[in-house]
C-alpha positions as CSV (number, residue, x, y, z in Angstrom):
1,X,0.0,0.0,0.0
2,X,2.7,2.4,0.7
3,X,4.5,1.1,-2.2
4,X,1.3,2.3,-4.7
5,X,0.5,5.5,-2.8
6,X,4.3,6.7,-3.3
7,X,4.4,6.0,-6.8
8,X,1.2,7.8,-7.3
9,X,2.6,10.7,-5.2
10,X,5.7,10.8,-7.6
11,X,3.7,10.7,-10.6
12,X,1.6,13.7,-9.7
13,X,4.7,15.5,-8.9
14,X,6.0,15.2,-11.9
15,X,3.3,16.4,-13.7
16,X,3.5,19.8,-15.1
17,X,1.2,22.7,-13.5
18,X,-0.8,23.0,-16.8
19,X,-1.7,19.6,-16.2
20,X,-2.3,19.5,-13.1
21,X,-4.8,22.7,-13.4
22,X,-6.4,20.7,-16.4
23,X,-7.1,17.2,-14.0
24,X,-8.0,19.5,-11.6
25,X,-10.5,20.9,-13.2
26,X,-11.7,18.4,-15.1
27,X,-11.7,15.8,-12.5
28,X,-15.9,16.9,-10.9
29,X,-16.5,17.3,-14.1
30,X,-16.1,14.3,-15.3
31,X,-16.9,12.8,-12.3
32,X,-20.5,14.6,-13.0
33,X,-20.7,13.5,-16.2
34,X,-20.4,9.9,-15.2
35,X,-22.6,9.9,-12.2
36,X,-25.1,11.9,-15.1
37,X,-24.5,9.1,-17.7
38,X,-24.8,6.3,-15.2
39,X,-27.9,7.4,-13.8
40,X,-29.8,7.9,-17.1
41,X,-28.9,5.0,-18.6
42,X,-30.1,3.2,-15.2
43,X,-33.4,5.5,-15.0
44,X,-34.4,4.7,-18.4
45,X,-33.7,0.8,-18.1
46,X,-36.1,1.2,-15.0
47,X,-38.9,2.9,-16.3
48,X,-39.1,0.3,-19.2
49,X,-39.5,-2.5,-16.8
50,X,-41.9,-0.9,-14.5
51,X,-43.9,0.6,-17.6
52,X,-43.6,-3.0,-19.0
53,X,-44.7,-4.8,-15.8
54,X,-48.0,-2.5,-15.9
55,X,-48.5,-2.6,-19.0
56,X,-48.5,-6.8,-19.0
57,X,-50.6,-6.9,-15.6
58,X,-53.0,-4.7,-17.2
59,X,-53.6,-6.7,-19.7
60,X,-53.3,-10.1,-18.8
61,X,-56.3,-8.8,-16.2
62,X,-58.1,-7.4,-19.2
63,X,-58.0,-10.6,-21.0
64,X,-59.0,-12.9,-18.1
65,X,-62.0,-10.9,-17.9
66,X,-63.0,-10.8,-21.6
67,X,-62.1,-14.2,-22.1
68,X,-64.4,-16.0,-19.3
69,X,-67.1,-16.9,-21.9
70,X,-64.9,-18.0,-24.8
71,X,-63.2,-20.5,-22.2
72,X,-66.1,-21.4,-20.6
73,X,-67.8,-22.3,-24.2
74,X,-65.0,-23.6,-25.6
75,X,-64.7,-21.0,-28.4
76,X,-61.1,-21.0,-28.4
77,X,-60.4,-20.6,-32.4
78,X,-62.3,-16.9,-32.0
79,X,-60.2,-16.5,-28.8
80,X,-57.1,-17.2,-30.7
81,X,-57.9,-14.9,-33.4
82,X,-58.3,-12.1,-30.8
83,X,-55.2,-12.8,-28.6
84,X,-53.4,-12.8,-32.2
85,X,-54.5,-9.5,-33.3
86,X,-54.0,-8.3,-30.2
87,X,-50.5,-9.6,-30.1
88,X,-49.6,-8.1,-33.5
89,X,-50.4,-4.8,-33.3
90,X,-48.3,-4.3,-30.0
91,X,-44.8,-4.6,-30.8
92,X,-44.6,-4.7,-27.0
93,X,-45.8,-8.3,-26.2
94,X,-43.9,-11.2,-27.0
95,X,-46.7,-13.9,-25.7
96,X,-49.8,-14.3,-24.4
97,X,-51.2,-17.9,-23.5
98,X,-54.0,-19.1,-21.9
99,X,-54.3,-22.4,-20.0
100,X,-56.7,-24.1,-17.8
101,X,-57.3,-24.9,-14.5
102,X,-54.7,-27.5,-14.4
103,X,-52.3,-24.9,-16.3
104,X,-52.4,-27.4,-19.2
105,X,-51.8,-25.1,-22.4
106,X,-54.8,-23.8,-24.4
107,X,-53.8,-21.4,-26.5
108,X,-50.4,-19.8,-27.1
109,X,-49.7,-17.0,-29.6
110,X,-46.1,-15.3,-30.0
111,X,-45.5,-12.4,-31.9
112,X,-43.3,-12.4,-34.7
113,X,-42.1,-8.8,-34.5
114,X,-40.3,-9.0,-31.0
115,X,-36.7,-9.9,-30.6
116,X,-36.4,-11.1,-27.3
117,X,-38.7,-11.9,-24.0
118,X,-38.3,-10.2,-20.8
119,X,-37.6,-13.1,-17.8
120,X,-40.4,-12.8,-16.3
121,X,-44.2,-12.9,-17.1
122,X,-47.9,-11.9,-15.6
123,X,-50.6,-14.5,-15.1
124,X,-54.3,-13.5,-14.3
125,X,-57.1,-16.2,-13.3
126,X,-59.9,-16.3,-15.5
127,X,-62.8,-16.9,-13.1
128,X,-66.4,-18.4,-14.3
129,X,-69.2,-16.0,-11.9
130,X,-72.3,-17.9,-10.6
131,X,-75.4,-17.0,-9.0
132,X,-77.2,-19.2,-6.5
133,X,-80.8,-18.4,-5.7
134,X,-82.6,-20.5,-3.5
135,X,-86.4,-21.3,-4.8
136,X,-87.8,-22.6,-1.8
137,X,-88.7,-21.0,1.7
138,X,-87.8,-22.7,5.2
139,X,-90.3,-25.3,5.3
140,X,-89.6,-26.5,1.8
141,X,-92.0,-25.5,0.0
142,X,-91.9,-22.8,-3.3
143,X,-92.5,-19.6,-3.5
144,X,-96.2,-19.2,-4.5
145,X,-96.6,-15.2,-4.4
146,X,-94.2,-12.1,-4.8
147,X,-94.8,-11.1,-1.6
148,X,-93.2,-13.7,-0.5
149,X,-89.8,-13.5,1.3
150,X,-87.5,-14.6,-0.5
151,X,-83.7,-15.4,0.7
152,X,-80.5,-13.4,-1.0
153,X,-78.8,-14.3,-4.4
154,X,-75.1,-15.9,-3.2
155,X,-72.2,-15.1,-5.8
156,X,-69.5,-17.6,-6.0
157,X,-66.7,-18.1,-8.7
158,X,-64.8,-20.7,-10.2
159,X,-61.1,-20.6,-12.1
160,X,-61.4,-22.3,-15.1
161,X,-57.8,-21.2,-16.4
162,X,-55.4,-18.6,-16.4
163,X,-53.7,-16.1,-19.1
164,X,-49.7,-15.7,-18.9
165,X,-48.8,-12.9,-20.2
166,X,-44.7,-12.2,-21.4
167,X,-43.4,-8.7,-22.6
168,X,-40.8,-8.0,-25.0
169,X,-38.3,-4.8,-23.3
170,X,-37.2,-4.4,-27.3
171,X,-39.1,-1.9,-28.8
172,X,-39.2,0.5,-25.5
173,X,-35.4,-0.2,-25.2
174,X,-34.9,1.1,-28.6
175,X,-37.1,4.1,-28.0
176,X,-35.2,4.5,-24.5
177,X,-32.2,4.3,-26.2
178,X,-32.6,7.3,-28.8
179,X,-33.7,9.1,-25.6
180,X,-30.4,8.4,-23.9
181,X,-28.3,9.2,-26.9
182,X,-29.6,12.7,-27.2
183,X,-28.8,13.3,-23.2
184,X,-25.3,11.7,-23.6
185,X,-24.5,14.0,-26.5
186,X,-25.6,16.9,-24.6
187,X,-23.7,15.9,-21.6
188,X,-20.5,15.3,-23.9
189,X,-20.7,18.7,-25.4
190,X,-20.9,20.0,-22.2
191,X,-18.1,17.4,-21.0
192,X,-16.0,18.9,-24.4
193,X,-17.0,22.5,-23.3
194,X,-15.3,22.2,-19.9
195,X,-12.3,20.5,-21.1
196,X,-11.8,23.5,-23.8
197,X,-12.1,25.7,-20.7
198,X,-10.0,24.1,-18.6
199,X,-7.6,23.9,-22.0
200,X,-7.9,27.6,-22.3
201,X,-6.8,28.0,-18.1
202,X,-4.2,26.2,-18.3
203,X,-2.5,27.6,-21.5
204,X,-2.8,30.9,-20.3
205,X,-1.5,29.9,-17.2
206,X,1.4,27.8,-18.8
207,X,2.5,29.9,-21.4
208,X,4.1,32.9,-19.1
209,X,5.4,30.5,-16.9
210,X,7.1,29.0,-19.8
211,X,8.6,31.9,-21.1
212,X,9.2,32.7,-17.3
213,X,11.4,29.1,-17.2
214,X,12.8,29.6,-20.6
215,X,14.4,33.2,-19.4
216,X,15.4,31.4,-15.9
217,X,17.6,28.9,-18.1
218,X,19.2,32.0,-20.0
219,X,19.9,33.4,-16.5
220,X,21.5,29.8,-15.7
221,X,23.7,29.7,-18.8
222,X,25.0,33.2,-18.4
223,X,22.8,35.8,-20.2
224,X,22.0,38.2,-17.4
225,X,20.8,40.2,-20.5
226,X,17.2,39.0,-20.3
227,X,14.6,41.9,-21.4
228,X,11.0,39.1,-20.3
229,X,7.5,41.1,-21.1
230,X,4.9,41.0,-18.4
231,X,2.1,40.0,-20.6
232,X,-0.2,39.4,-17.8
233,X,-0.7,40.1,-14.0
234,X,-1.4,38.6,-10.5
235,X,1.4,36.5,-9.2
236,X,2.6,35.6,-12.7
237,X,3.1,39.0,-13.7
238,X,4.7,39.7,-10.4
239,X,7.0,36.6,-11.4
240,X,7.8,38.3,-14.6
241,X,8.8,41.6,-13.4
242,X,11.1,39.6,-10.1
243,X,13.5,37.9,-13.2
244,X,13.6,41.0,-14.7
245,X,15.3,42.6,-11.8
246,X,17.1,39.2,-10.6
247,X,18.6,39.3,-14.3
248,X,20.1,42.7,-14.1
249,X,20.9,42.6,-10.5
250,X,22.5,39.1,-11.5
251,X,24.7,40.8,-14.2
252,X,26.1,43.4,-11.6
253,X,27.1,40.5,-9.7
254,X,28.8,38.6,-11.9
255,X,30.9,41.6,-13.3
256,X,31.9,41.7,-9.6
257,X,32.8,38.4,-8.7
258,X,34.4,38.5,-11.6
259,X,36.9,41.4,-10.5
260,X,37.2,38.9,-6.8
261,X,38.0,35.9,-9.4
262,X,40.8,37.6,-10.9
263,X,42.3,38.6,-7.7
264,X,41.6,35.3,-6.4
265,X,42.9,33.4,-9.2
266,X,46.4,35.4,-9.1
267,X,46.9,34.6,-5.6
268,X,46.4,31.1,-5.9
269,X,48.6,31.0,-8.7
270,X,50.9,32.4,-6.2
271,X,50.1,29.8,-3.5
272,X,49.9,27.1,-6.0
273,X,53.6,27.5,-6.7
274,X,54.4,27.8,-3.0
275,X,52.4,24.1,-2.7
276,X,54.9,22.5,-5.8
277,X,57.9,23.9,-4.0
278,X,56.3,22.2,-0.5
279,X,55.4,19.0,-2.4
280,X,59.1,18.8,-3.5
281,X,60.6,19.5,-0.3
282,X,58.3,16.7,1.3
283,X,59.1,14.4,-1.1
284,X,62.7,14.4,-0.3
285,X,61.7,15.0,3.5
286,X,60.0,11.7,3.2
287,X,62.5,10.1,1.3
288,X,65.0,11.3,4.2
289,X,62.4,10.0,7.0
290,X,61.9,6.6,4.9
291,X,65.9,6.6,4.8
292,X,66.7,7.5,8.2
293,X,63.8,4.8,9.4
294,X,65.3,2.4,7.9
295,X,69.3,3.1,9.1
296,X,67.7,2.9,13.1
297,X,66.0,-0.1,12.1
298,X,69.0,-1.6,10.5
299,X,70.8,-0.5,13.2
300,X,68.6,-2.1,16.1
301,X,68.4,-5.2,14.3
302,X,72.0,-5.4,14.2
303,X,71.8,-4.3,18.2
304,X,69.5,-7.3,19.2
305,X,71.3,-9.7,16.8
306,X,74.7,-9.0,18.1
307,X,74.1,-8.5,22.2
308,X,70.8,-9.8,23.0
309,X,70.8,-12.8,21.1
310,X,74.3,-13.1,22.2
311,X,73.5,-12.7,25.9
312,X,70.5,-15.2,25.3
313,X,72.6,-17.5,23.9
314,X,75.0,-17.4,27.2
315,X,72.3,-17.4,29.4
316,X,71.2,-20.6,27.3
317,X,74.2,-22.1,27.8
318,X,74.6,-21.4,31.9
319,X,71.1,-23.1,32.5
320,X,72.3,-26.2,30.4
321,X,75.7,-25.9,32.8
322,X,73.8,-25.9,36.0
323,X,71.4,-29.0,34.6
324,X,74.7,-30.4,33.8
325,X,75.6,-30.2,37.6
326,X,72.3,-31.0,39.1
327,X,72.7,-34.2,37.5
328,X,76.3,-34.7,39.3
329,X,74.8,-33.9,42.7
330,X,73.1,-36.5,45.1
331,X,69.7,-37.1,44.1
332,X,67.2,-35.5,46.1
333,X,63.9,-33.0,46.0
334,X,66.0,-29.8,45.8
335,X,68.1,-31.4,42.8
336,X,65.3,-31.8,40.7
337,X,63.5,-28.7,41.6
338,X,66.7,-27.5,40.5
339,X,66.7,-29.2,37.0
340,X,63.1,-27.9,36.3
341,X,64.0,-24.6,36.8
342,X,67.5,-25.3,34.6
343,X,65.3,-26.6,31.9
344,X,62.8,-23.4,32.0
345,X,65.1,-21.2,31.7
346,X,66.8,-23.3,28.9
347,X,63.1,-23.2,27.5
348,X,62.6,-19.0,28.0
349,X,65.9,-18.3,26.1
350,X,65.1,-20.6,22.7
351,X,61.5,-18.6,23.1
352,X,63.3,-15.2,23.0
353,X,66.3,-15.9,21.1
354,X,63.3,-17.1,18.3
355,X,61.2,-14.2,19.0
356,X,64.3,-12.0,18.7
357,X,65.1,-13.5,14.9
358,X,61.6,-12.8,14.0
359,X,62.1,-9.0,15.3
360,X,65.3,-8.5,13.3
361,X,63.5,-10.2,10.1
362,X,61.1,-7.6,10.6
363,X,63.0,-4.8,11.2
364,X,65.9,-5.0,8.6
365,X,65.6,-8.7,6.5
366,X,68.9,-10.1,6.1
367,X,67.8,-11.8,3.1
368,X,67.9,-8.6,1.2
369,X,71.2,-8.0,1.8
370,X,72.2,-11.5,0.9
371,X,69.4,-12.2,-1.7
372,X,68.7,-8.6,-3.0
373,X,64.9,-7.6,-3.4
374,X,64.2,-10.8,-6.1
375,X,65.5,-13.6,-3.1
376,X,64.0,-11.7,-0.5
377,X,60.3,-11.5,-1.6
378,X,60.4,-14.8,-3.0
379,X,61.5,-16.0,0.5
380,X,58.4,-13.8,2.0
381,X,56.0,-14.9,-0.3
382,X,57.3,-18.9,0.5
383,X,57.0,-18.0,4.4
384,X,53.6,-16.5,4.0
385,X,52.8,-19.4,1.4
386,X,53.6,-22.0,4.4
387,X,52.5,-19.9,7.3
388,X,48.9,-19.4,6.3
389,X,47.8,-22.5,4.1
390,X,44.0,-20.9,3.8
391,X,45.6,-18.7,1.3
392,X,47.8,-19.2,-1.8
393,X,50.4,-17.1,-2.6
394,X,52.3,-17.1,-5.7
395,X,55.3,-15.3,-7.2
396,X,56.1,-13.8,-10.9
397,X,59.1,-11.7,-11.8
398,X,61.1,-10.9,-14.9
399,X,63.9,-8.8,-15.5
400,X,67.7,-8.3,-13.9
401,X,67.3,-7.6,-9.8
402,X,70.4,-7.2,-9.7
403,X,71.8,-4.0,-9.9
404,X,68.8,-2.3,-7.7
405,X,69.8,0.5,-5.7
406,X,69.3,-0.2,-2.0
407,X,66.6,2.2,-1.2
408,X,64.7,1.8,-4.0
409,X,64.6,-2.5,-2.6
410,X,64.4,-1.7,0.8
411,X,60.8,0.8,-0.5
412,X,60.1,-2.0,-2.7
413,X,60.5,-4.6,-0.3
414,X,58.3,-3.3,2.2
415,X,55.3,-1.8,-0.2
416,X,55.5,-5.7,-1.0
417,X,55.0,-6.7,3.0
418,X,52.5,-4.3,4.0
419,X,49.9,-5.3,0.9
420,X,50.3,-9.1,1.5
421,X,49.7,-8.0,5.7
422,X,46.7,-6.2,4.2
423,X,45.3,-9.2,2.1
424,X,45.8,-11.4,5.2
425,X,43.9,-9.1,7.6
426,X,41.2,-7.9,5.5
427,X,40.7,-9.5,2.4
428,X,39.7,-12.8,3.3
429,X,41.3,-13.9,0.1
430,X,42.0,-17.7,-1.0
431,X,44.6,-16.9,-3.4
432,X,46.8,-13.8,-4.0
433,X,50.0,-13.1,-6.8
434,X,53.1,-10.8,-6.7
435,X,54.6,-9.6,-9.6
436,X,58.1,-7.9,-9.8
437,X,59.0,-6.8,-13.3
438,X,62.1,-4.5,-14.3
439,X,61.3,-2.6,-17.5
440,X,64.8,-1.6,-18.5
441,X,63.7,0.2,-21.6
442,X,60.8,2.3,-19.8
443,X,63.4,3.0,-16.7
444,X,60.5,1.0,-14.5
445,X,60.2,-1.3,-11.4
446,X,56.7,-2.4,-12.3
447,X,55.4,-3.9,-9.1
448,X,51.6,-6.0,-9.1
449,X,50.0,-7.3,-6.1
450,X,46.8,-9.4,-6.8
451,X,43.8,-11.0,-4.9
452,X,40.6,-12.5,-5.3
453,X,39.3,-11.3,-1.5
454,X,36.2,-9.4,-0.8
455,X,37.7,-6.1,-2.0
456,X,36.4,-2.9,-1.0
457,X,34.5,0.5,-2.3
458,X,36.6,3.3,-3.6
459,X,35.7,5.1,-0.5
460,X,38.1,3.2,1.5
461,X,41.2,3.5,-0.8
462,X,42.6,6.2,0.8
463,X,41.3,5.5,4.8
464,X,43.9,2.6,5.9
465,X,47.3,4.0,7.4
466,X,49.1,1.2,5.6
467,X,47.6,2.4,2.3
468,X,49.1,5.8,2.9
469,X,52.1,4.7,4.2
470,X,52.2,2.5,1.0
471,X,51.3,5.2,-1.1
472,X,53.7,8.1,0.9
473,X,56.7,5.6,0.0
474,X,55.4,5.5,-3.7
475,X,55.2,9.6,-3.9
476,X,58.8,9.8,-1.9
477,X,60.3,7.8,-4.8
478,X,59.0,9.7,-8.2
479,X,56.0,6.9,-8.6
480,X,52.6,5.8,-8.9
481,X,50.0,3.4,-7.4
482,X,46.9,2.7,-8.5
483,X,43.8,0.5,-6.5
484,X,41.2,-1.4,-8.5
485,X,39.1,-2.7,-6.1
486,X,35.2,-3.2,-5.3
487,X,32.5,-5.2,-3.3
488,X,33.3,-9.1,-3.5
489,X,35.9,-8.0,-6.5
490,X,39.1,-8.9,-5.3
491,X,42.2,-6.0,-5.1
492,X,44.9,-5.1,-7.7
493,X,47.6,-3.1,-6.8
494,X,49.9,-1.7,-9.5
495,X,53.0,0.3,-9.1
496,X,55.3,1.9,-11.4
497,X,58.9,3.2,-9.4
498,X,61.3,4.9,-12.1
499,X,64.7,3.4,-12.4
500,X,67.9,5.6,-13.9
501,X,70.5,2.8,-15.5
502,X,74.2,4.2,-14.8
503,X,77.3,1.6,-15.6
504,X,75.1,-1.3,-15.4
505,X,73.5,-0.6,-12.2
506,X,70.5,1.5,-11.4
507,X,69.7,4.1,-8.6
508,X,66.0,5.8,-7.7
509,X,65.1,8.7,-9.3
510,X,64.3,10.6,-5.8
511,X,63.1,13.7,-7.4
């Protein structure tokens, strides 16, 4: 229901006024017209079946009454001819019978003029009158003199048959119908009469607002030059003579904020300059932040490599010294209490000598170094490959790794590592591909990371700190990344780092 009444309610609103003036006005007319229409047909069906119900009671009465000798003496052939005149010259009557007592049929005459036989018919009894007089006084004698008292006449009748009368609506329909045909013209004239009117209303309503919308759109696209004539008045002439003076008050303003524009424009020329000189200086401030970053982290991975794990190793090797000697010593509760607590700490050292690796892997891979940037994702993208079996991870590359700078592998190498973190954390993806590719003759690292996960809207590109740290890295180096993503679409990352080949080797182009 709600659903039906909006769309109604959007329909009419997007009607135009002329319209809606026209369906407005016409609506009670019409609705007259019908009720009008309606009623006179239903009127005139009405009075031919009361007049025909008259009509056919009248005269089946009539004709019990005039009949009562001809059915009493069996005259029926003079009957006949009577019923059959009478049934000819009325196109009215479809048939008359008459039938006895017993409703046995008599007679039956059918006129050949009418076309059809109304449902119904009218019966009358045809009653045979008697007089009684009794002859004889109370002793039982006769009546000898007048002045004798003689006892009432008694009149009693007797049904000796019945006439069934059946009209035929036809020939009063007909007539009905020419009446009804002249009333429904007259009310469609009047019906055509009204909708010129209303015609006429709304065209002289719709025709200044037209010229009032067309002047409106001239305003829109610029022409503050608009001379509209008020060509009538009320509220559409007031509506007139408003764009009028919006129009030239419109043009005043624009010639100002024109004058603003131009002053504007120059000083953000000015401050647009001051933003590319800003943009270049971050850039190589981020390029020095990414650089410095990564010198503290190579620099605490080389800290906990060299003395913690080295300390954790000695500490390892103390707890297996003292096991060593627990087991020399006299068994006894204290000796084995001992042991457990060798064997702990034995335990607690492997933990966070492991733990340790892990933290150096993150913060400064030695695989890199060793491997350079080819070895070193291959060797991420096998770990990741083992570590999480729900998803597969593949690896494509093509080109010579070789002679990459070492920022532009370390920026590479970690771009790589943050988007396969993503895909694990939010992707939900059951398969995901890297692809390295060195495009010596374009000067390009060309770098493509791939998933079929649930993706995301175009919203969220830009929302996820490792997507702009991702991105910052790509900016800091001279590059580009693009995202195409969407809802249950999987992700593709593509990024394109320039390279600059000197001597066989190549450097980043850092600004």
């Amino acid at each position: 229901m709600k659903l039906r009444d909006a769309i109604r309610l959007r329909t009419w609103k997007s009607w135009s006024i002329g319209t809606r003036m026209a369906f407005i006005t016409m609506l009670p007319v019409v609705f007259l017209f019908t009720s009008f229409v309606s009623y006179s047909w239903y009127s005139h069906r009405v009075q031919v079946s009361e007049e025909l119900a008259e009509r056919g009671r009248i005269l089946a009465k009539a004709l019990a009454e005039t009949s009562e000798y001809n059915v009493i003496s069996g005259n029926l052939p003079d009957l006949r001819l009577t019923i059959n005149g009478l049934v000819q010259s009325d196109r009215n009557i479809f048939r008359i019978e008459v039938v006895d007592a017993s409703h046995r049929g008599a007679i039956s005459v059918t006129s050949r003029t009418a076309e059809e036989a109304e449902g119904r018919s009218f019966e009358a009894p045809i009653k045979k009158q008697m007089v009684k007089i009794n002859l004889f006084s109370d002793n039982g004698l006769p009546h000898v003199s007048d002045t004798a008292e003689i006892k009432p006449r008694t009149l009693t009748s007797e049904i000796v048959g019945y006439v069934r009368v059946t009209m035929s609506p036809t020939n009063m329909l007909d007539k009905q119908a020419h009446r009804f045909q002249v009333e429904l013209a007259m009310a469609a004239l009047g019906l055509a009469l009204s909708g010129a009117l209303a015609y006429v209303l709304a065209r002289n309503l719709t025709i200044p607002l037209k010229g009032a919308i067309d002047a409106l759109r001239e305003v829109r696209g610029g022409n503050y030059r608009v001379a509209l004539g008020v060509t009538t008045g009320g509220e559409v002439g007031e509506l007139q003579a408003s764009i009028n003076e919006m129009s030239v008050a419109l043009g005043r303003s624009r010639q100002e904020l024109e004058n603003k524009v131009a002053e504007r424009t120059k000083d953000l020329v000015e401050s647009r300059n001051e933003a590319l000189r800003a943009d270049a200086e971050k850039r190589k401030l981020i390029q020095k932040v990414n650089s410095i970053v990564e010198d503290e982290r190579k620099s605490i991975a080389i800290e906990i490599h060299d003395e913690l794990n080295a300390s954790l190793i000695a500490a390892r090797l103390e707890s297996q010294s003292i096991l060593h000697l627990a087991g020399q010593a006299e068994p006894g509760p204290l000796i084995e209490d001992i042991k457990k607590k060798s064997q702990t700490i034995t335990k607690l050292t492997l933990d966070l000598y492991a733990s340790g690796r892990r933290l150096v892997r993150r913060l400064r891979p030695e695989v890199l170094d060793m491997l350079g940037l080819h070895g070193a994702v291959e060797e991420m993208i096998r770990h990741y490959d083992a570590a999480h079996p729900e998803c597969r991870f593949e690896f494509q590359s093509d080109g010579d790794f070789t002679g990459l700078e070492n920022e532009l592998a370390i920026s590479a190498y970690r771009i790589v590592q943050e988007a396969l973190s993503n895909v694990l954390k939010h992707a939900g993806a059951s398969k995901a591909r890297v692809t390295l590719i060195v495009d010596e003759p374009d000067q390009t690292l060309h770098i493509e990371i791939a998933d079929d996960g649930a993706g995301f809207p175009a919203a969220g590109v830009s929302s996820g700190i490792g997507i702009i740290g991702m991105r910052e890295r790509v900016v800091a180096l001279g590059g580009s990344i693009v995202f195409t993503s969407g809802e249950d679409a999987g992700t593709v990352v593509e990024i394109d780092l320039p390279l600059t080949w000197q001597s066989g080797r190549s450097v980043a182009n850092a600004g």
